[in-house]
C-alpha positions as CSV (number, residue, x, y, z in Angstrom):
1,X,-36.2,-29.0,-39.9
2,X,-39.4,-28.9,-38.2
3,X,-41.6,-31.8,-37.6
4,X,-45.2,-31.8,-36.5
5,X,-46.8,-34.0,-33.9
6,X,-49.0,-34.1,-31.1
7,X,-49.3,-33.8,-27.4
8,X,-51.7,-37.1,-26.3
9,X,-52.8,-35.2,-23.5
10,X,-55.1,-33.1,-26.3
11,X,-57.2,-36.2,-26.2
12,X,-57.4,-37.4,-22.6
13,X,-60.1,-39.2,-23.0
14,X,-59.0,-41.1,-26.0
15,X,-57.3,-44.6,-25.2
16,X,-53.6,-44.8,-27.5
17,X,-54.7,-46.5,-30.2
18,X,-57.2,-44.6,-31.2
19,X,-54.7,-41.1,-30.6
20,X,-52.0,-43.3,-32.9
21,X,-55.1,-43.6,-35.4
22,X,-56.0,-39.8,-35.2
23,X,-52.2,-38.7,-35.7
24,X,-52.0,-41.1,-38.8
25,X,-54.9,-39.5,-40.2
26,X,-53.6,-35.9,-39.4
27,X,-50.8,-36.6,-40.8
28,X,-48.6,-35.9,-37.8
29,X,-44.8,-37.7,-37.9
30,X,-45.0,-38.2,-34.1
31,X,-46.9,-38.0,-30.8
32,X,-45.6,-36.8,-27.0
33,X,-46.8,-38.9,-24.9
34,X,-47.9,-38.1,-21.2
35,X,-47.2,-39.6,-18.6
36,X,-50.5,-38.7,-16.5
37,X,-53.1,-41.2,-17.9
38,X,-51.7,-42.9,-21.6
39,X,-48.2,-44.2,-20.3
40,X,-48.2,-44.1,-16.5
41,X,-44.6,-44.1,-15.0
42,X,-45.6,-47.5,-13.6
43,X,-46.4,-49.6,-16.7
44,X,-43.6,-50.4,-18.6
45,X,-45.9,-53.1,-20.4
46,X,-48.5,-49.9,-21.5
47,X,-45.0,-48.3,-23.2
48,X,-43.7,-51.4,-24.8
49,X,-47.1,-52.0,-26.5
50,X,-47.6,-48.0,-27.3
51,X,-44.4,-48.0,-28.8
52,X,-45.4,-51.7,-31.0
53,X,-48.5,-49.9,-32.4
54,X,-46.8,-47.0,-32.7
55,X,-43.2,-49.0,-35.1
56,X,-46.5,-50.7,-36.8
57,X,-47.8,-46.7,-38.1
58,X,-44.5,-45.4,-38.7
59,X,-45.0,-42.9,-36.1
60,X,-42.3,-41.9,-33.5
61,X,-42.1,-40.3,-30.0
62,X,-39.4,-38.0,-29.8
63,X,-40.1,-36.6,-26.4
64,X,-41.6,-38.5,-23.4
65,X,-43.7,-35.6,-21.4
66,X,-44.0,-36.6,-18.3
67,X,-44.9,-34.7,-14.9
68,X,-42.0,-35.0,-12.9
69,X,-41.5,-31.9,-10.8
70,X,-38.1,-31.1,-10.2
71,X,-37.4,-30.6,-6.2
72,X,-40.2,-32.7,-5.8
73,X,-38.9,-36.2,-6.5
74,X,-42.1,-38.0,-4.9
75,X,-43.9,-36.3,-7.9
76,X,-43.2,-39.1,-10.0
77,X,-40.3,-41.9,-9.9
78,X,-37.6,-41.0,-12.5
79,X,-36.4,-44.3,-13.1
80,X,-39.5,-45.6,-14.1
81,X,-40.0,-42.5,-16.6
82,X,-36.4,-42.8,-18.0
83,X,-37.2,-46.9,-18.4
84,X,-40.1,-46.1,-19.8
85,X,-38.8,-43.2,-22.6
86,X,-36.1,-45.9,-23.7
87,X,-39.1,-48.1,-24.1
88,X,-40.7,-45.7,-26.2
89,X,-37.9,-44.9,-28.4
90,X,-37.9,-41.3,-26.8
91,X,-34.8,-39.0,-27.1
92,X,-36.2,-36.7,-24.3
93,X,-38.2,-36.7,-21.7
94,X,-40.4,-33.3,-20.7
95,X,-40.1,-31.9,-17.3
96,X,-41.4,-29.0,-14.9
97,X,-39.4,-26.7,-12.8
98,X,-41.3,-27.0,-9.5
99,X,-44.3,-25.6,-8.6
100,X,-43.6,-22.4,-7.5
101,X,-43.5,-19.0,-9.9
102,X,-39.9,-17.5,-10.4
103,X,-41.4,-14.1,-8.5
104,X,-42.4,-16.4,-5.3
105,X,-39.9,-18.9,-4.8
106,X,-37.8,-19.3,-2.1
107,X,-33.8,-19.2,-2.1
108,X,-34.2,-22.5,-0.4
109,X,-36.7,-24.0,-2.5
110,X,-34.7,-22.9,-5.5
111,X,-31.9,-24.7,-4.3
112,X,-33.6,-27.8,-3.5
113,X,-35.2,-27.9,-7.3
114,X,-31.4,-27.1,-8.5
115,X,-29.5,-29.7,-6.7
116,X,-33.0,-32.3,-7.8
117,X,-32.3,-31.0,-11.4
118,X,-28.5,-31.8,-11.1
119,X,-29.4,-35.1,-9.7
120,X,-32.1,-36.2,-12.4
121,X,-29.6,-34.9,-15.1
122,X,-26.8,-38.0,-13.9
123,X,-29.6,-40.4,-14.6
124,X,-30.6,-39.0,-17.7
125,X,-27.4,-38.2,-19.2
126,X,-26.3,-42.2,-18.5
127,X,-29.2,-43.0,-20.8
128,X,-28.4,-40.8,-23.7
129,X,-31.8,-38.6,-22.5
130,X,-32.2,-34.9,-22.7
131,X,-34.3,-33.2,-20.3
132,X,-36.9,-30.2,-21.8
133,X,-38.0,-27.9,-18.9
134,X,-41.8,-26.9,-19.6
135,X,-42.4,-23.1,-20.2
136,X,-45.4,-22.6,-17.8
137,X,-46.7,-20.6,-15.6
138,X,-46.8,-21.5,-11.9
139,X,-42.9,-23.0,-12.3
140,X,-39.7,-21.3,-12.0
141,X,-39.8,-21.5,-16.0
142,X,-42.7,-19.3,-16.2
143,X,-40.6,-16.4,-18.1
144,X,-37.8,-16.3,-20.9
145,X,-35.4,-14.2,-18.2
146,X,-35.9,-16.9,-15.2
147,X,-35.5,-20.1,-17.8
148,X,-32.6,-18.7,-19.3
149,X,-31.0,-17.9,-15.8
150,X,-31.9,-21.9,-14.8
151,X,-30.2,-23.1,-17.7
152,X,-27.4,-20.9,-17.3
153,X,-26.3,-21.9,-14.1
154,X,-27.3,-25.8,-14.6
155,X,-25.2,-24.9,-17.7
156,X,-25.9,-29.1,-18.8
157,X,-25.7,-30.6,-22.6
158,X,-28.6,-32.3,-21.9
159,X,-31.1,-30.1,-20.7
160,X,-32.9,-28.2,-22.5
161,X,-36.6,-25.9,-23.0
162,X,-39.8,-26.3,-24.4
163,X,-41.3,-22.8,-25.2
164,X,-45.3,-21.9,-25.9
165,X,-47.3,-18.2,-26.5
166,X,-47.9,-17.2,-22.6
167,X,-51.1,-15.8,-22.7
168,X,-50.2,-12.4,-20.8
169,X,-47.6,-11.3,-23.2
170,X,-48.0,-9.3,-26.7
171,X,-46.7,-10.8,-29.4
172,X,-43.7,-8.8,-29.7
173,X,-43.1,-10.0,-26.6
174,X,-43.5,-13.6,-26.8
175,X,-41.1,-13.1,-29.9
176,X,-38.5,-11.9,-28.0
177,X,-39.2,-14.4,-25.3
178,X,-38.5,-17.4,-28.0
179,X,-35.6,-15.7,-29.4
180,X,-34.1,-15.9,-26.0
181,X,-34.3,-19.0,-25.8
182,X,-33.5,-20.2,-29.2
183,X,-30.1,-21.5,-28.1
184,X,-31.9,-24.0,-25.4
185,X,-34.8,-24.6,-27.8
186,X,-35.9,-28.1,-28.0
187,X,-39.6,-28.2,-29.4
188,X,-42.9,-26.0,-29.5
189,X,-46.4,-26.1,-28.5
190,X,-48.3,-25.3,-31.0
191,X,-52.2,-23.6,-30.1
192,X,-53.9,-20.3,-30.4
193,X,-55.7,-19.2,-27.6
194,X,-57.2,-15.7,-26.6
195,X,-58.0,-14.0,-23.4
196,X,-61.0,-11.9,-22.6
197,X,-61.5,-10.6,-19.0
198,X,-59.9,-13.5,-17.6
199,X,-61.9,-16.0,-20.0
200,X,-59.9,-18.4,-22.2
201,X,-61.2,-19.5,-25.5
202,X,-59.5,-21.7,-27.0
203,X,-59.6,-20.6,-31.2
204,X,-59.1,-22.6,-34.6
205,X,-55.1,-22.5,-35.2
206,X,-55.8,-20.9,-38.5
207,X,-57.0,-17.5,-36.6
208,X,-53.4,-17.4,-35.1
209,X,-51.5,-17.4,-38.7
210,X,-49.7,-14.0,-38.6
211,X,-48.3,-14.6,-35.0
212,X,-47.6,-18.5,-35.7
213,X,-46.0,-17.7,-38.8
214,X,-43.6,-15.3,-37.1
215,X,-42.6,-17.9,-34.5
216,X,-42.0,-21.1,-36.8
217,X,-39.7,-19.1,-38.9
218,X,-37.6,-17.5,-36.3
219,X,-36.9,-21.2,-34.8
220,X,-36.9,-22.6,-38.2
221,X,-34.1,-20.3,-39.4
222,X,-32.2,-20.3,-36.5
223,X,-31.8,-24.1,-35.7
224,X,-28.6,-25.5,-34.1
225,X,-29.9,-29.3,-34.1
226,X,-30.8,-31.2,-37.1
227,X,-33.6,-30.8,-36.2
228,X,-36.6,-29.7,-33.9
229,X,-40.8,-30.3,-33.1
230,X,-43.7,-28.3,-33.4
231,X,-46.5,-30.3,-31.1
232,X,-50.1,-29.4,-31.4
233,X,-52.2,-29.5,-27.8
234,X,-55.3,-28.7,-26.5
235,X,-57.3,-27.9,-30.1
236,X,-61.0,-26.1,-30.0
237,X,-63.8,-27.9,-28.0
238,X,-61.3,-31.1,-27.6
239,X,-62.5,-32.4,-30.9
240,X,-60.9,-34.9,-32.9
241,X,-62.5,-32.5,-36.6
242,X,-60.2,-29.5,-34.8
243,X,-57.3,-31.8,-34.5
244,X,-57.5,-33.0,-38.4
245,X,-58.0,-28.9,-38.9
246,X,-54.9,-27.7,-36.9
247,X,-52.9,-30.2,-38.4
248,X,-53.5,-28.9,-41.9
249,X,-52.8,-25.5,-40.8
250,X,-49.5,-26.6,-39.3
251,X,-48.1,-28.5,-41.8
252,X,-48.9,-25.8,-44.4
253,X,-46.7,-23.3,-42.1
254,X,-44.1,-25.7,-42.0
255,X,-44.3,-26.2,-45.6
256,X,-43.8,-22.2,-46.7
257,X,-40.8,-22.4,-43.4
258,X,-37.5,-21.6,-44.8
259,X,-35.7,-23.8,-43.0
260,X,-31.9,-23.8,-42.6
261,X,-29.6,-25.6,-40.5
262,X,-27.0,-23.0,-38.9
């Protein structure tokens, strides 16, 4: 199945307790926590008591997303991330591949990232943790073909991909992109954006229904784990009313999913 949740970085601004008290309203299952300003790498007290309010809501945090950049290792300190997903109940911890596009990297840099990757994975693994590689732009897992490659040669149980709608591809595309990597598929990033002349609005989750719809059910009907998330981010004008909109949206998509286990 499919579960909905929510990426704390939509809300910044917000301190955790009120994000736990927005997601119980939504009513999301779980919430991704980042690493960047609500459960800094470096406050395993901030995690424990996240994780308390959290138990108290009946909410879980199934992924850990962090901003470690793999081949950089001074980007953030991966034993305090993996202490801290334990102490969040997390069964994965989000990553990035670099900083550096797949059309611009170097052989050496790509090999640097690789053997960091390798490394991070012997931690991970001796904590029952599966890595997700973001699917970004700017990264070496900016495209379906250059992820697929990465996790090819890794070729490691535990790591795994994230996937969202890259705004420069049609939606045929971006269909084809996911099915690719359906086999490596961990979660989703749910928004709908648009581009015009450069300009990125950011547009009610509702607008994007025929694409979205498309999406869900190809990764709903062709899971290979018991099960999977869908996490809503960055939501229209960074209002909590969009948030509570979205999430409606979603979980009515996830409702009409047919959803089978392979």
């Amino acid at each position: 199945m499919i579960r909905p949740g929510l990426c704390s970085v939509t809300f910044r601004h917000l301190p955790p307790e009120e994000i736990i008290r927005v997601a119980v309203q939504a009513g999301l299952e779980g919430i991704q926590w980042g690493s960047d300003v609500h459960v800094p790498a470096d406050n395993p007290a901030r995690a424990s008591e996240v994780r308390r309010q959290m138990d108290d809501t009946g909410l879980v945090c199934d992924t850990y997303g962090t901003y470690y950049r793999a081949g950089l290792p001074e980007s953030e300190s991966i034993e305090g991330l993996l202490e801290n997903a334990g102490l969040l109940g997390a069964r994965s911890l989000r990553i990035w591949a670099g900083i550096v596009g797949s059309a611009e990297i170097t052989s050496e840099a790509r090999y640097h990232l690789m053997h960091d990757l390798e490394r991070v994975l012997k931690f991970a693994e001796s904590r029952s943790i599966t890595l997700v590689l973001e699917f970004h732009g700017g990264t070496l897992t900016d495209s379906s073909e250059s992820t697929v490659k990465l996790l090819q040669e890794v070729g490691h149980p535990f790591l795994k991909a994230a996937w969202q709608p890259l705004l420069h591809l049609g939606h045929g595309e971006r269909v084809r992109s996911l099915e690719s990597l359906l086999p490596w598929l961990d979660q989703l990033h749910v928004f709908h954006w648009q581009s015009h002349a450069g300009v990125v609005e950011r547009m009610p989750l509702a607008d994007g229904t025929a694409e979205w719809r498309d999406y869900l059910n190809l990764a709903a009907n062709r899971l290979q784990v018991p099960e999977r998330w869908a996490y809503l981010e960055f939501v229209r004008e960074d209002v909590v009313a969009q948030l509570l909109s979205d999430a409606r949206t979603l979980s009515q998509w996830l409702l009409s999913c047919d959803q089978r286990l392979l």
